[in-house]
C-alpha positions as CSV (number, residue, x, y, z in Angstrom):
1,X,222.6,-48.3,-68.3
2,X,219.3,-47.0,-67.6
3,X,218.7,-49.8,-64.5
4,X,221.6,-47.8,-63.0
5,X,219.7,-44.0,-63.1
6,X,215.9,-45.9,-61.6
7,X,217.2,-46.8,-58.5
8,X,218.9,-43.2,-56.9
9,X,215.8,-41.8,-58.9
10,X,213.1,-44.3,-57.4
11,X,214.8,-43.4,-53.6
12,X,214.6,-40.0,-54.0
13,X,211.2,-39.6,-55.3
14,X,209.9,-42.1,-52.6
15,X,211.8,-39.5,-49.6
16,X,209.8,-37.1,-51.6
17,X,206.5,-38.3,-51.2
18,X,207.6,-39.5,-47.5
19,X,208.2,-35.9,-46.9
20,X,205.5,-34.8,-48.5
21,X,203.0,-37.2,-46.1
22,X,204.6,-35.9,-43.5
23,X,203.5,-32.2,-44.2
24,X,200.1,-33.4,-44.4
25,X,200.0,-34.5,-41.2
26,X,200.5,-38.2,-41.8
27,X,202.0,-39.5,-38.1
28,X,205.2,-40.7,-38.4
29,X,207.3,-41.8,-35.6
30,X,209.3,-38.9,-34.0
31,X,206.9,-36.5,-34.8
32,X,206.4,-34.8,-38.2
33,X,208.4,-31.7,-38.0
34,X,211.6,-33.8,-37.9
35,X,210.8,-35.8,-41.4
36,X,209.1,-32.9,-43.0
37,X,212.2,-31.1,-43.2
38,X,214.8,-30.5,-45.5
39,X,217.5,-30.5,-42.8
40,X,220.7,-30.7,-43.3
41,X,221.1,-29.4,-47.1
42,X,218.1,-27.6,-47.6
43,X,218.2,-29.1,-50.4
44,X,217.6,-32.8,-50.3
45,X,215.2,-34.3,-48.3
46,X,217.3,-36.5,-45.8
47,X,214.8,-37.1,-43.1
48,X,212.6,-38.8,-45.7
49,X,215.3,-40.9,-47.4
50,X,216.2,-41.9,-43.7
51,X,212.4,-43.3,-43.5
52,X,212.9,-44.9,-47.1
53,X,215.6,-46.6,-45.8
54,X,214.5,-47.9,-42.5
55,X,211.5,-49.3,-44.4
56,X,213.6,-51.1,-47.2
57,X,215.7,-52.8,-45.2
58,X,213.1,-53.9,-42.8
59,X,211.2,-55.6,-46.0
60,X,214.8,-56.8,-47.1
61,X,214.3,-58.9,-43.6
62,X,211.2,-59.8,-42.9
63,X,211.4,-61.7,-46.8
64,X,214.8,-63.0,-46.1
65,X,213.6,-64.3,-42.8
66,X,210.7,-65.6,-44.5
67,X,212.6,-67.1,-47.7
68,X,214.8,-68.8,-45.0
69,X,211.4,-70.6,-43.1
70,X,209.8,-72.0,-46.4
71,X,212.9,-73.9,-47.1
């Protein structure tokens, strides 16, 4: 049961720190503004789960790709 509450709770706190980078000044693409925001909740920080996700399923690829050359 517990497997089921780490991942939501692992994305959100990585958008978090994502968000959190960007306030620092960290350059992302598309400028920081956009991903340091809490657009369109003001709650939630979408921009930086939107990062999260772009960079999860890019390593989901580049390992399948590379699973698929070793064999």
């Amino acid at each position: 049961m517990r497997k089921r509450v780490d991942v939501p709770v692992q994305a959100y706190s990585a958008s978090r720190v994502n968000q959190e980078l960007a306030k620092e000044g960290i350059p992302l693409p598309f400028g920081n503004r956009l991903w340091a925001a809490n657009w369109p909740t003001q709650t939630a920080p979408f921009p930086g789960l939107v990062v999260h996700l772009i960079s999860t399923v890019n390593n989901y690829v580049l390992v399948s790709q590379f699973c698929l050359i070793l064999h």
